[in-house]
C-alpha positions as CSV (number, residue, x, y, z in Angstrom):
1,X,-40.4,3.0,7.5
2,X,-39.9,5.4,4.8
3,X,-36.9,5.3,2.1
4,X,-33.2,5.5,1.9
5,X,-30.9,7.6,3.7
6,X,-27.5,8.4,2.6
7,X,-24.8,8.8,5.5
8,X,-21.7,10.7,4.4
9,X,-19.0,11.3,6.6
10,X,-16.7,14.3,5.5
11,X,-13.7,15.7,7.0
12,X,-11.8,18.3,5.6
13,X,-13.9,17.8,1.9
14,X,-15.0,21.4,1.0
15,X,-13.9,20.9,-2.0
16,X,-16.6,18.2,-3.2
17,X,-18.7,17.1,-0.4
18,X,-21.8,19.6,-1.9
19,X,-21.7,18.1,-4.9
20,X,-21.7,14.2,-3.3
21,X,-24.2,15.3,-1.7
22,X,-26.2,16.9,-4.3
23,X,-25.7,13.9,-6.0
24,X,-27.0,11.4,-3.5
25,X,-30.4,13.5,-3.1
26,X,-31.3,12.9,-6.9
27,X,-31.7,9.0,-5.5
28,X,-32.8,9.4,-1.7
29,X,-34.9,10.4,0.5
30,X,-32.5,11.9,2.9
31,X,-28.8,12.4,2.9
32,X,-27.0,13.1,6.0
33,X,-23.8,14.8,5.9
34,X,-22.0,14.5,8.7
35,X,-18.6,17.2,9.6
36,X,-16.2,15.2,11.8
37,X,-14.6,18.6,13.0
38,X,-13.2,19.4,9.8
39,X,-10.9,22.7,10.4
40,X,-11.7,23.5,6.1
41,X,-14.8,24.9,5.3
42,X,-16.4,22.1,4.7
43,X,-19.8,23.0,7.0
44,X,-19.9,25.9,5.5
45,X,-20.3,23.7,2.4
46,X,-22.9,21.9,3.5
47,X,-24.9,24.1,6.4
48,X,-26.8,26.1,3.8
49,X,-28.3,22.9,1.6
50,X,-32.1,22.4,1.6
51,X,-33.8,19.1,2.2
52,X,-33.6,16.2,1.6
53,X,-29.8,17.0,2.6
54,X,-29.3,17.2,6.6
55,X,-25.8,18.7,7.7
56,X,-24.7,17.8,11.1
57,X,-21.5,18.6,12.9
58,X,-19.3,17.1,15.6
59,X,-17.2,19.9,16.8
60,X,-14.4,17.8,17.3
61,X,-12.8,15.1,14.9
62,X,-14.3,11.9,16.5
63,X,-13.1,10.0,13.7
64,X,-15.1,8.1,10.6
65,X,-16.6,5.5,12.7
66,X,-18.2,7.7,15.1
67,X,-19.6,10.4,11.8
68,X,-21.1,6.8,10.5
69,X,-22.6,6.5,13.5
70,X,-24.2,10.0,14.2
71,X,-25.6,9.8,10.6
72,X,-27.2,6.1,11.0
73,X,-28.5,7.2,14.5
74,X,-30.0,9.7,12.4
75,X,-31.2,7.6,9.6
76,X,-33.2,5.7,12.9
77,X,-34.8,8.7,14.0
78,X,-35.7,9.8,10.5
79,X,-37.5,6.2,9.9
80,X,-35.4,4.9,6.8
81,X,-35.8,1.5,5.3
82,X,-32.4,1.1,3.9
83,X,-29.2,3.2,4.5
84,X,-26.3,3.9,2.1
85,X,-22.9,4.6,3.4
86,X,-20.5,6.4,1.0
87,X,-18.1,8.6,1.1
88,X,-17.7,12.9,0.6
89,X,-14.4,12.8,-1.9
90,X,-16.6,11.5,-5.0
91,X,-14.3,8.1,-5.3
92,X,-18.3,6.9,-5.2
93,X,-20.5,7.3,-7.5
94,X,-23.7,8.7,-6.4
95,X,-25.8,7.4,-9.9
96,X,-25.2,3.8,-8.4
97,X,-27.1,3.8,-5.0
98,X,-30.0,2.9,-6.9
99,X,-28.0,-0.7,-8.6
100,X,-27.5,-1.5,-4.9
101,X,-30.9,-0.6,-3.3
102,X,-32.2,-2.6,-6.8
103,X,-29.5,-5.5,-5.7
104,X,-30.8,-6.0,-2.3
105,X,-34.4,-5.8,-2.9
106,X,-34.2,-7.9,-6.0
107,X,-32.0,-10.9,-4.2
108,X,-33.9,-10.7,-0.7
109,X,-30.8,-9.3,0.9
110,X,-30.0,-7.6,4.1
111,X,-26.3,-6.2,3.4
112,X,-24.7,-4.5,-0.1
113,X,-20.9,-4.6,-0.6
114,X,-19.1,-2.7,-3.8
115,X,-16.0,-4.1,-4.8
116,X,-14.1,-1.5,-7.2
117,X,-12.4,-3.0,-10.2
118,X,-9.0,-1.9,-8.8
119,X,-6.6,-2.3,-11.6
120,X,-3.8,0.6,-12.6
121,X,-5.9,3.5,-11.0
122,X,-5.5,2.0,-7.7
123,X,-2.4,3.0,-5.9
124,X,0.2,0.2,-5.7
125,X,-0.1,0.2,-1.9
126,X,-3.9,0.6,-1.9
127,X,-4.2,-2.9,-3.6
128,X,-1.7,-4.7,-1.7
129,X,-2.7,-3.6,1.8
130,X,-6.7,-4.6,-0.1
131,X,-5.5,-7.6,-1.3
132,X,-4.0,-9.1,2.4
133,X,-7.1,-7.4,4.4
134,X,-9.7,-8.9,1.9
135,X,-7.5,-12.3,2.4
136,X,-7.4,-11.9,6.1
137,X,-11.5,-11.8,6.0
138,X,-11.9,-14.8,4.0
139,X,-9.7,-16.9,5.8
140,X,-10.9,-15.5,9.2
141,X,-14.3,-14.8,9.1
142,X,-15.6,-16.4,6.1
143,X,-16.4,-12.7,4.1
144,X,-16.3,-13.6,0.3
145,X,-15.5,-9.9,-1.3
146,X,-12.5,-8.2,-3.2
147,X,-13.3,-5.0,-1.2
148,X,-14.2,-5.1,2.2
149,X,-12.6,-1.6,2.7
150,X,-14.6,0.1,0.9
151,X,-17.3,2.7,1.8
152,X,-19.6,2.5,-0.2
153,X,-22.6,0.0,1.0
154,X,-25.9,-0.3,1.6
155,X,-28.3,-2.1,4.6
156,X,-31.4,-2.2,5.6
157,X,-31.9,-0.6,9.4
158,X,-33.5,-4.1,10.4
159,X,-29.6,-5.4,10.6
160,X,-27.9,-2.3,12.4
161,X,-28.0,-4.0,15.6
162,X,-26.2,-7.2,14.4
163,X,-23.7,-5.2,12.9
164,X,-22.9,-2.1,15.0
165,X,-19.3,-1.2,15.2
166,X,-17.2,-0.5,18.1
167,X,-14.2,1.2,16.1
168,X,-14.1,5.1,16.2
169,X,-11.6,5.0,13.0
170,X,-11.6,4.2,9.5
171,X,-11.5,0.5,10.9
172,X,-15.3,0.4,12.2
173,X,-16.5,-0.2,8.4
174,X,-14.5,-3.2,8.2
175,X,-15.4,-4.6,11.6
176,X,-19.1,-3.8,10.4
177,X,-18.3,-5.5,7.9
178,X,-17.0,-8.7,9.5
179,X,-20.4,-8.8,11.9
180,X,-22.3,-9.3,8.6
181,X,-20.3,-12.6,8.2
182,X,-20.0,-13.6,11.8
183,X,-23.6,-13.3,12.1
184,X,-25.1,-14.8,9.1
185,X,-26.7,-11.5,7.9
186,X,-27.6,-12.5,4.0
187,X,-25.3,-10.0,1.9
188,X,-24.0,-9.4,-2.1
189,X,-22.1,-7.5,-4.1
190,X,-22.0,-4.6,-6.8
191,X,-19.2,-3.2,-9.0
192,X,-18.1,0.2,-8.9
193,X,-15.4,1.9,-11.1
194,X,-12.7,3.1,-9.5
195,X,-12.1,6.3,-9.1
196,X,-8.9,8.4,-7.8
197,X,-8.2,11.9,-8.6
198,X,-4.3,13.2,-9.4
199,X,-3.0,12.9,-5.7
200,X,-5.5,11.4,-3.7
201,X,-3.1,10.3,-1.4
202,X,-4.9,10.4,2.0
203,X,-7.0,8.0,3.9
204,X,-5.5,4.9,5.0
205,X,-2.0,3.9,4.3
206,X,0.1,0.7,4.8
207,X,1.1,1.3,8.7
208,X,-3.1,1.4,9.1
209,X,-3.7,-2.0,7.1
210,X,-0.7,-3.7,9.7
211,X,-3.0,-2.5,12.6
212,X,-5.9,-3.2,10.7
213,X,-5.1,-6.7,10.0
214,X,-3.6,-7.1,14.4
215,X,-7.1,-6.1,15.0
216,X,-9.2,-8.8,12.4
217,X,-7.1,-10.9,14.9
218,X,-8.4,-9.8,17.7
219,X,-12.4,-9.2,16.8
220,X,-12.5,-12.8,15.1
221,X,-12.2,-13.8,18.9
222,X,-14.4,-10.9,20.4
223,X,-17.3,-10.1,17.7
């Protein structure tokens, strides 16, 4: 086993997923980019980086749970240690992969959350649909963090089995998530700053945390 791999799913992020990237390479060994069918030029961005950065494309948009998957299947065949999940819009901050990877090794952990600050640069919606999913895991699964819906996380590839996701969405990092709970897998947490640029409105939204939350339902009888 050999070092960390970065796993970056990016759709439609031309605009800063060389950068993340570029970023995440000053700290790993690899970093895996994965397109989910982005119709921006957002391969084009990434196609023409040298190593340690690997760009790989799904033709079509599969969704983020699938890109996560293609880059850890990746991360196996490429014989990480430990693999870092974050995401291409730079709401995470590459400089800290090496806090968690420090975290994990220092406290004999398996599993790294982040938990962002939230506060005032947090859209309203954003912390409220946080608050009741984070509440929702706690109560139902026993997950003690203030951000399970965040991306940015780090694992060693020992625990991928025990936590594979089904979820093709957004939604298979929280039910990832919720396996490291269900299953005992030892896990901590970091802080992160938050970040949000002027009009970083996309992503998830409240109609997606009221299916999210229908679905914690269901997995805390199936997982």
């Amino acid at each position: 086993m050999k070092g960390i791999a970065v796993v970056i799913p990016a759709y439609n992020e031309a605009a800063r997923v060389a950068e993340v990237a570029l970023g995440a390479a000053q700290h790993a060994e690899f970093v895996i980019v994965v397109d989910d069918g982005s119709t921006d030029t957002t391969w084009e961005a990434v196609k023409g980086l040298s190593r340690p950065i690997y760009p790989l494309r799904h033709r079509i948009n599969m969704g983020k749970g699938s890109a996560l998957k293609t880059g850890c299947a990746a991360a196996l065949r490429l014989g990480s240690e430990i693999i870092v999940m974050m995401d291409a819009d730079g709401q995470h901050p590459p400089e800290y992969i090496p806090r968690l990877v420090r975290h994990m090794r220092e406290n004999n952990l398996d599993f790294v959350f982040t938990e962002r600050s939230h506060g005032d640069r947090m859209p309203f919606v954003r912390r409220a649909g946080n608050w009741a999913v984070n509440k929702a895991a706690l109560h139902l699964f026993g997950l003690r963090t203030n951000d399970v819906w965040c991306g940015f996380r780090a694992f060693r590839l020992s625990c991928l089995p025990a936590v594979a996701w089904r979820a093709r969405d957004y939604s298979g990092e929280v039910q990832m998530a919720l396996s490291v709970a269900q299953k005992g897998i030892p896990y901590g947490t970091v802080p992160i700053p938050t970040i949000y640029e002027t009009g970083a409105a996309k992503g998830v939204h409240i109609l997606h945390g009221l299916k999210l939350l229908g679905q914690m339902a269901v997995w805390r009888i199936t997982l």
